[in-house]
C-alpha positions in Angstrom: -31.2 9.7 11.3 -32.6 7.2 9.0 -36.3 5.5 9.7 -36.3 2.5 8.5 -39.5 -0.2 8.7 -38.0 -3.9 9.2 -40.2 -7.4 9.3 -40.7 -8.9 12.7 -40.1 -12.4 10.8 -37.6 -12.5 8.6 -38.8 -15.0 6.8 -41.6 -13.6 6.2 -40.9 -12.8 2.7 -41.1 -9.0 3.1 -38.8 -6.3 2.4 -37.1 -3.9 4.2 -37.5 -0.8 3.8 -35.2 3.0 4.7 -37.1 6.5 4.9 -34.0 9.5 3.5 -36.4 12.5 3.9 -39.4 13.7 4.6 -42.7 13.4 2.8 -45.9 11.1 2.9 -45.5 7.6 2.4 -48.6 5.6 1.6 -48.4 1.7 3.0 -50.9 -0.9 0.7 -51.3 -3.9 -1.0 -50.6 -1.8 -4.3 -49.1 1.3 -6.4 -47.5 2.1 -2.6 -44.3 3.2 -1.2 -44.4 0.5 1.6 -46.1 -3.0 -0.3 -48.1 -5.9 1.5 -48.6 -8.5 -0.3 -48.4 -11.7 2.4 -51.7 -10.2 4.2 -55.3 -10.4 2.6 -56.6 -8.4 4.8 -53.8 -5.0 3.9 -56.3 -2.6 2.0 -54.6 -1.1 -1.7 -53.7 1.7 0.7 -54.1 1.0 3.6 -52.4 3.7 5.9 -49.9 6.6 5.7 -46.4 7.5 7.2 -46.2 11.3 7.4 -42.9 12.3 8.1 -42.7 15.8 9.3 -38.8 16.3 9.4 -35.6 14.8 9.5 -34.5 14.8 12.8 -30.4 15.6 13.1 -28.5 15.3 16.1 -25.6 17.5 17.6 -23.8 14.5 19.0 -23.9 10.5 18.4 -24.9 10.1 21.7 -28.2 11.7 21.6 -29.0 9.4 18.8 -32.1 7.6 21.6 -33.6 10.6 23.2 -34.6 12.2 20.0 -38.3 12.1 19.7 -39.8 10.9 16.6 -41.2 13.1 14.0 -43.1 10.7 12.2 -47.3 10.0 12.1 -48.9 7.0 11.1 -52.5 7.9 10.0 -55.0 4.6 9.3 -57.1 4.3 6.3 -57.7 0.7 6.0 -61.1 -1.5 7.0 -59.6 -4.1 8.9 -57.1 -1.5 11.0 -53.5 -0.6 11.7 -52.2 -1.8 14.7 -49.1 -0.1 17.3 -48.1 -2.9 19.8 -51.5 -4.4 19.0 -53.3 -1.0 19.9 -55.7 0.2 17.3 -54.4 3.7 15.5 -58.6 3.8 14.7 -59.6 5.0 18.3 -57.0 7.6 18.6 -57.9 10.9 17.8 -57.9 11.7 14.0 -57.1 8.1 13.8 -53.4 8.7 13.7 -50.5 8.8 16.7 -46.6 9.0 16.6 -44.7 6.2 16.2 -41.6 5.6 18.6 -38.4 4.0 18.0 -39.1 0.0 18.5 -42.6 0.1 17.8 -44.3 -2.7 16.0 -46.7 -1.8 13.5 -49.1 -4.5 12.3 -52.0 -4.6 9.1 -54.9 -5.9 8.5 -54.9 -9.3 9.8 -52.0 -9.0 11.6 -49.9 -11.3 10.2 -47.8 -8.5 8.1 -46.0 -6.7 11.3 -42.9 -4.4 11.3 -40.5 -3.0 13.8 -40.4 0.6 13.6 -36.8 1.7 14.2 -33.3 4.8 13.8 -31.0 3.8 11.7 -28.4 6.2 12.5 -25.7 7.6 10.1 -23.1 9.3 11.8 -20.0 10.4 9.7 -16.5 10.8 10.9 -14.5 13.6 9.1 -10.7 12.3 7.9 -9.5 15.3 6.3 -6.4 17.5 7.2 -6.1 20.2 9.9 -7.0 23.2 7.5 -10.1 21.0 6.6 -13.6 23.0 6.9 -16.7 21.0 6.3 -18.6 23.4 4.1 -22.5 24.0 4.1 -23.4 22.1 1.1 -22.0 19.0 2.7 -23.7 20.0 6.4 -27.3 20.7 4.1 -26.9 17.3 2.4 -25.9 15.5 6.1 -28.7 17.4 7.9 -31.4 17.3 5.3 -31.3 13.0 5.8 -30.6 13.1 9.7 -26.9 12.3 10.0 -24.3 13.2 12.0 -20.9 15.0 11.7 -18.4 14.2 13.9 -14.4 14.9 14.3 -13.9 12.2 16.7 -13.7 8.4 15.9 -16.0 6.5 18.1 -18.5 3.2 18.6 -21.4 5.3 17.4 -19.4 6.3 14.1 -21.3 4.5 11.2 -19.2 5.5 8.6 -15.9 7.8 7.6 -15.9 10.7 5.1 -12.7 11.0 3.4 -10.9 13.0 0.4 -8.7 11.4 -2.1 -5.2 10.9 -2.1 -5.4 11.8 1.5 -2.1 10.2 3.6 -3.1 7.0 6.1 -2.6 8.0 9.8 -3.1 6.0 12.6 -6.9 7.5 13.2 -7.8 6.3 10.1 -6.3 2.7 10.9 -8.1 2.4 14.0 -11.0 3.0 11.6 -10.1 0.1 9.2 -9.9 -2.0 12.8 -13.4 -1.4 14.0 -14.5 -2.3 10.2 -16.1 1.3 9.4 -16.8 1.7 5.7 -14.2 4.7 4.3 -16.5 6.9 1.6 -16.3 10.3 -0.6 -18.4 13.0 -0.2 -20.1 12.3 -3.2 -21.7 8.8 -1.7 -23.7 11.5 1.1 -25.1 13.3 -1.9 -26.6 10.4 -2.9 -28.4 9.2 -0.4 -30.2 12.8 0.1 -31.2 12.5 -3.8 -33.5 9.1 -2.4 -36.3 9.6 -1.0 -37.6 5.0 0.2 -36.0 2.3 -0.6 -35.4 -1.3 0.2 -31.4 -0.7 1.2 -28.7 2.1 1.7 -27.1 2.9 -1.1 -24.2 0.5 -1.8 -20.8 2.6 -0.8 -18.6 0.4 -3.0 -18.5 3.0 -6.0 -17.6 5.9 -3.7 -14.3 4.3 -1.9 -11.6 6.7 -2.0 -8.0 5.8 -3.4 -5.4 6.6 -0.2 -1.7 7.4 -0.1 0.9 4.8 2.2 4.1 7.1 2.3 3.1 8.5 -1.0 2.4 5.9 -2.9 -1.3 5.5 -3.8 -3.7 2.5 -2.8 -7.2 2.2 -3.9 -8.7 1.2 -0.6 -11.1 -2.4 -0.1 -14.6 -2.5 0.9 -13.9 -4.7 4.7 -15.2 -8.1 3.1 -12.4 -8.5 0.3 -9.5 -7.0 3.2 -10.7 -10.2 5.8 -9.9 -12.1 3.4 -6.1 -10.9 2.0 -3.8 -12.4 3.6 -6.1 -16.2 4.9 -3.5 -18.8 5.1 -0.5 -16.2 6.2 1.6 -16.3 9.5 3.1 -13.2 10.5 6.4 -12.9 12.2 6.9 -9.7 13.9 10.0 -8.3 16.1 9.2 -6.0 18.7 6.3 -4.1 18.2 7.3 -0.7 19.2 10.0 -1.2 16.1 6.9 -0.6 13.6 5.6 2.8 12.8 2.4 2.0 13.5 3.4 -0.1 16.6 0.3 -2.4 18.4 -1.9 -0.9 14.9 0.2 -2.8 12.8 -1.1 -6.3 14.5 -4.8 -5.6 14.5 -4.6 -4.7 11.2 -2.8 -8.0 9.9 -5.0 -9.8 12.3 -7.8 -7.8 10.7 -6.3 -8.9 7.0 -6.8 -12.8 8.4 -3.4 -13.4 9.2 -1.7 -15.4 12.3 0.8 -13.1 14.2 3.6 -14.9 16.2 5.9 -12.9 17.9 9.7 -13.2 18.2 10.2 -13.3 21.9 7.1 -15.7 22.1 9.1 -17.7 18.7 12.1 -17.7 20.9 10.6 -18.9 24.2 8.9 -21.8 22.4 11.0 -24.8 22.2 9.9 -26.0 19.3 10.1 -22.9 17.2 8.2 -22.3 14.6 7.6 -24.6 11.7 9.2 -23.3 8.9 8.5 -26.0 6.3 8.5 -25.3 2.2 4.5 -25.5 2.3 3.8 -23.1 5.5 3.4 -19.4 4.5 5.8 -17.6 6.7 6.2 -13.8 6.3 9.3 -12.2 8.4 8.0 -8.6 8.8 10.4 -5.8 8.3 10.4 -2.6 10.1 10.9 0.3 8.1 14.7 1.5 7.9 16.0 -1.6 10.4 18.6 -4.5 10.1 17.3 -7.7 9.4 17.4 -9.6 12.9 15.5 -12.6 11.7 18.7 -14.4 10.6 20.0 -14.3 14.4 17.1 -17.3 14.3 18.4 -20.6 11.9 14.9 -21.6 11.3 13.9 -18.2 9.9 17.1 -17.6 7.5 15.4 -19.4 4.5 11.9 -17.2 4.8 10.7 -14.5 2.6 10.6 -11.0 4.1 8.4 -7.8 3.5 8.7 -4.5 4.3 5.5 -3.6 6.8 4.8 -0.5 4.5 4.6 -2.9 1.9 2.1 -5.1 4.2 0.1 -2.7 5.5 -0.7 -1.4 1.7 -1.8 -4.9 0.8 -4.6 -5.2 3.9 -5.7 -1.2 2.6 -5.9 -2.9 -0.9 -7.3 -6.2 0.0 -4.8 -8.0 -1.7 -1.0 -8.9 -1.1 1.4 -8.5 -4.7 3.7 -11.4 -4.0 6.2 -9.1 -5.8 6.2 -7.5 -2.6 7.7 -9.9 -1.0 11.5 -10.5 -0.8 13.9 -13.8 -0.4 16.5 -13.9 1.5 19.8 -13.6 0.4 21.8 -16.9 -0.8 24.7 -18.3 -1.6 25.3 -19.2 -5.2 27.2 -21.7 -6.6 29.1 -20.8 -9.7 27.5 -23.5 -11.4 24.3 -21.2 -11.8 26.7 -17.8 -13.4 26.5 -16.9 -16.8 29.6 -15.6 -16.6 31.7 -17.2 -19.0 34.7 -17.0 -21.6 34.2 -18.6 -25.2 37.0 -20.8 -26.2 37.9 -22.4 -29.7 35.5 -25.8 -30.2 37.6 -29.1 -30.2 37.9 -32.1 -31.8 37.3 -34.2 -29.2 36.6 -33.8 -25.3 38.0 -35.9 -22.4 36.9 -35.8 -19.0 39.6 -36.6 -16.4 39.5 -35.5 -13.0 42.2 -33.8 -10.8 42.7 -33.8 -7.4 45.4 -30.9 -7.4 44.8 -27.4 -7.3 47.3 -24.5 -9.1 47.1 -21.6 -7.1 50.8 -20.6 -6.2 52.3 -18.0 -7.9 54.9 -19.2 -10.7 57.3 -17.2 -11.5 58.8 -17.0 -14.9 61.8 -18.9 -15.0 60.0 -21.9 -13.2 57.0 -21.6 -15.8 58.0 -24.8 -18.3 58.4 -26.9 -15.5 54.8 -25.6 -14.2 53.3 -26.2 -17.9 54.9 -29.7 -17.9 53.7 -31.0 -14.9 50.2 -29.8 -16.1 50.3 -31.3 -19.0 51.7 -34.4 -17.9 48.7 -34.7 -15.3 46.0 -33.4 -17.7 47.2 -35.3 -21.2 49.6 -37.7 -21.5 48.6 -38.9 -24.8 46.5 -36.4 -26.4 48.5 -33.7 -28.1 49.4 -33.6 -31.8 52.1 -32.9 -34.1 49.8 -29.7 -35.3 50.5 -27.5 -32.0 46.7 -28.4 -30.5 46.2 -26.5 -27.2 44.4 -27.7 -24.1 41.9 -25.2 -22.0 40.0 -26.4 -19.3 36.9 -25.9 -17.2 36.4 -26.8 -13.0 33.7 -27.6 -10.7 33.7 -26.4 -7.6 32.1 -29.8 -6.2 33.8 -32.5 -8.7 36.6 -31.0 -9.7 37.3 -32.1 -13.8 38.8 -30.9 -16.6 37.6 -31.1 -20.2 40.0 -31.3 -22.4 39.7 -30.0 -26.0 42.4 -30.0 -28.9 41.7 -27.4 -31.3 44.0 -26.6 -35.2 45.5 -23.8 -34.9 44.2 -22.5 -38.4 40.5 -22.2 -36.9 41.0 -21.5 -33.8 43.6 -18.5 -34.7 46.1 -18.1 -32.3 47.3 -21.2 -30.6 48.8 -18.7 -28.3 45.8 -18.5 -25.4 44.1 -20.2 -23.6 41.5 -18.4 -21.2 41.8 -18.9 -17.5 42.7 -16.9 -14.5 44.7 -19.8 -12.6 45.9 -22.3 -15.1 47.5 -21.1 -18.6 48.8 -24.2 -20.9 50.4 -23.3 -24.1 52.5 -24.7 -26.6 55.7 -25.8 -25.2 57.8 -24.1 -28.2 56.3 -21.0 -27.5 57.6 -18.9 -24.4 55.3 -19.1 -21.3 53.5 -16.5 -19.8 52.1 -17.8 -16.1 49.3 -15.4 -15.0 48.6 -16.0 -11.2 45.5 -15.7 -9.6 43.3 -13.1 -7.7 44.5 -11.6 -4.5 42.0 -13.8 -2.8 43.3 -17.0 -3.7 40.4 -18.9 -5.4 39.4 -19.9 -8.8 37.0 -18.0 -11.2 35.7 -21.5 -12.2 32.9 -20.0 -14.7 34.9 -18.7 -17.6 34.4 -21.7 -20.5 32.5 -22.0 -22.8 32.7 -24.2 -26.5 32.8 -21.8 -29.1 29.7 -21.3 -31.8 27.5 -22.5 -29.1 24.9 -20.3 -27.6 24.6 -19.7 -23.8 21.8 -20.9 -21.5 19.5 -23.3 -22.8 18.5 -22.4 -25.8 15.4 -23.5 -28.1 18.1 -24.5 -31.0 19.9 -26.6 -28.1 16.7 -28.0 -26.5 14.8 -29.5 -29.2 17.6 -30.5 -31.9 15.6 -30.5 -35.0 14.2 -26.8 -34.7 16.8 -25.6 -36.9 15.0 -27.3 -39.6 11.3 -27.4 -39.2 10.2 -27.3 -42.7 12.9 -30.3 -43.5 10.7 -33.6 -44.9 10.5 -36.4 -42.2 12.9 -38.8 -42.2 11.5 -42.4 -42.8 14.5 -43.9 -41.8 16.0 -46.1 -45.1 15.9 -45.4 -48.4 13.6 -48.3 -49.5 11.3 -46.9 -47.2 11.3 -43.5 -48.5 10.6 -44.9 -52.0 8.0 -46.8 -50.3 5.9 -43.6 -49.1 6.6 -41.7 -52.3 5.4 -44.3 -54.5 2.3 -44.4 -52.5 1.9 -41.5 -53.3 2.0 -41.1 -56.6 -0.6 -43.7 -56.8 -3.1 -41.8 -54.4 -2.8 -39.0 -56.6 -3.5 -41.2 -60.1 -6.5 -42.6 -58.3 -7.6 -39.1 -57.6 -7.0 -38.0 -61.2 -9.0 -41.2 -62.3 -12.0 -40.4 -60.1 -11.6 -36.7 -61.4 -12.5 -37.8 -65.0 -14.6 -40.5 -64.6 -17.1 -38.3 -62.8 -16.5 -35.7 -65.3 -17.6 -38.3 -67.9 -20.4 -39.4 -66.2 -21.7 -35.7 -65.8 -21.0 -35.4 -69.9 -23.0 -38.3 -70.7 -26.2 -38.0 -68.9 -26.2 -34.0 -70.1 -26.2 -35.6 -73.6 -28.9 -38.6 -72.9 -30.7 -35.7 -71.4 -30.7 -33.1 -74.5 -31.8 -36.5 -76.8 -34.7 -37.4 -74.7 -36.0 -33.4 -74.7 -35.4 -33.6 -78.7 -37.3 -37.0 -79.5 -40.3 -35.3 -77.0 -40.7 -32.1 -78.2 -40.0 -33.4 -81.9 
């Protein structure tokens, strides 16, 4: 174990300090390993802490029935006191300390609790795992403890990297027990006093969650990971890591509800767009939250996924998944470019063409469409008429388009409703075996798709083309403007030029007429 030397009053303003190995530690107002500096009456050195060996236990449990290997020897004028019994009248002037002793100087008003710090490690390795003797020389030579099974006592857990999370090593994480390498142990043997343990958070070990790799949180940053999140879980012997899988989310800072406790509550759960509702998946199981209408709009995420965000101490909202939707065709990109038109007329229908039509009733068919779609808008140049639907208003835009640009005045692009030129034959196409529309397949030609930047802001086509001041008397205005901000620069320019030339020649005459 660790001796450590603590203030009696924290607020003393004194420090702390750990003993790692054994030696002679001198205690004084000065140049010391242990420094006084609140009591006038602590000599420059005032006593000594002789610390014969390093006392290492066989099992946590023996941690309190060690006996202490450590002297305290005075050498001060105003004494050393143990539970305000002088250390002069011993014999030699020095006695052992136990652990809980206080230990007063000089005055008394500097006093410290004399007390084990115990280190006990837990080994996480796998089965073919031998702890070698370097590592059992390092534990041994500052008074730890090895241990293969995870209990209270355990102050800390030893672990390789890359090695696979098992449900030891969770219970671990539960009870809040730092996870280190090796390499932090070495460390602390290399110190000999100091004011803390050496800080673990450089030697955390990066862990594997079903093979994929998680660098692994020091406990403070995991509390806080998922603050603000409720939890929804299904049964929990449908998780892999069954009742572990809710102390560690509840470990993480999040609220768990359960589904039979959701499902007895009459008022549910509320669901509302600012709560932060997680449905928790079980590894390889059917979603059953959509059995639940409140819970069919929430995000879900795989408990893999979850449990690798507490290890991490932070939750990747890429993790998480929406549930599926239905989308209107309104929000497809799929699409079919048609010729552009002259001009565009809106007119609504309230019939839809699904039946088949065969060929001999087809000019009738194109007729009737015509008739009901534009009565008055086609031309003696064989203009064609294509259309596009909306599901929810269902309208029609109608476009006539020359035959010479648009190349073939032939087809028109639809799945359901063809309309040609009535002096060419009809072909009647009929639709999908399913019976509905494919109302997403028009699009104006030489017009890009989505919003683009070109169709957002008008004028980016033409950055670099000169403002537009609105009339041409205005525009003559600002020109002639300036033109005569640029003559008044040009005046300015030579008149200062001038002046310069003129005082440079008063100048010369004045050195000549001096001199001469």
């Amino acid at each position: 174990m660790v001796w450590g030397l603590f203030p009696v009053d924290p607020l003393s303003g004194e420090d702390r300090y750990f003993i790692f190995t054994k030696g002679v530690y001198k205690v004084g107002r000065k140049g010391c390993d242990v420094i006084i500096s609140k009591d006038k009456g602590v000599s420059r050195v005032h006593a000594e802490l002789v610390v014969d060996e390093m006392i290492s236990m066989d099992h946590p449990l023996h941690i309190k029935s060690v006996p202490s290997r450590v002297l305290i020897r005075d050498c001060s004028k105003y004494g050393t006191y143990i539970n305000k019994e002088k250390v002069h009248e011993f014999l030699n002037k020095e006695t052992f300390l136990k652990d809980g002793d206080v230990v007063s100087f000089g005055t008394g008003t500097a006093a410290y609790r004399f007390c084990i710090v115990p280190l006990v490690f837990f080994i996480y390795c796998s089965e073919s795992f031998q702890v070698d003797q370097l590592l059992r020389d390092r534990v041994s030579s500052i008074g730890a403890c090895i241990t293969y099974n995870l209990s209270e006592e355990c102050t800390h857990v030893l672990a390789d990297e890359l090695m696979p999370v098992k449900e030891v090593l969770l219970d671990a994480i539960v009870s809040k027990k730092p996870i280190v390498l090796r390499s932090w142990v070495e460390l602390v043997a290399e110190k000999r006093i100091g004011l803390e343990i050496p800080s673990w958070s450089s030697y955390i070990p990066t862990l594997t969650v079903e093979g994929v790799s998680v660098k692994v949180a020091a406990s403070g940053t995991r509390a806080k990971c998922l603050e603000g999140f409720t939890c929804l879980l299904e049964s929990i012997n449908m998780y892999k890591f069954k009742d572990r899988l809710q102390s560690l989310l509840e470990v993480g800072g999040a609220k768990i509800v359960l589904v039979e406790d959701f499902s007895s509550n009459a008022q549910g759960l509320d669901c509302g767009q600012d709560s932060r509702v997680l449905c928790v998946m079980p590894k390889g199981s059917p979603d059953k939250f959509n059995s639940f209408n409140k819970l069919g709009s929430l995000p879900r995420v795989n408990e893999l996924d979850l449990l690798r965000a507490v290890l991490a101490g932070h939750l990747d909202l890429s993790v998480l998944v929406s549930p599926s939707a239905l989308v209107s065709s309104s929000c497809s990109t799929d699409e079919t470019v048609v010729a552009d038109s002259e001009a565009e007329v809106e007119t609504p229908i309230s019939e839809r063409f699904t039946a088949d039509i065969s060929n001999e009733e087809a000019p009738k068919y194109v007729n009737k469409v015509e008739t009901s779609i534009h009565p008055h808008h086609r031309s003696e140049n064989n203009h064609v008429v294509s259309s596009t639907y909306s599901i929810a208003n269902v309208t029609t835009k109608q476009e006539t388009v020359d035959e010479a640009e648009s190349g073939n005045s032939d087809i028109i692009y639809s799945q359901d409703l063809i309309i040609r030129d009535l002096n060419l034959p009809a072909q009647i196409s009929s639709p999908p075996n399913n019976g509905f529309l494919n109302f997403k397949r028009f699009r104006k030609g030489n017009t890009q798709s989505g919003n683009s930047f070109n169709n957002l802001i008008p004028f980016s086509k033409y950055p670099y083309k000169d403002f537009d001041y609105g009339n041409q008397d205005m525009l003559e205005s600002v020109k002639e403007e300036k033109r005569r901000k640029q003559m008044e620069a040009v005046a300015e320019d030579l008149f200062n030029t001038e002046k310069g030339r003129r005082r440079g020649v008063a100048g010369s005459l004045h050195r000549l007429l001096t001199h001469g």
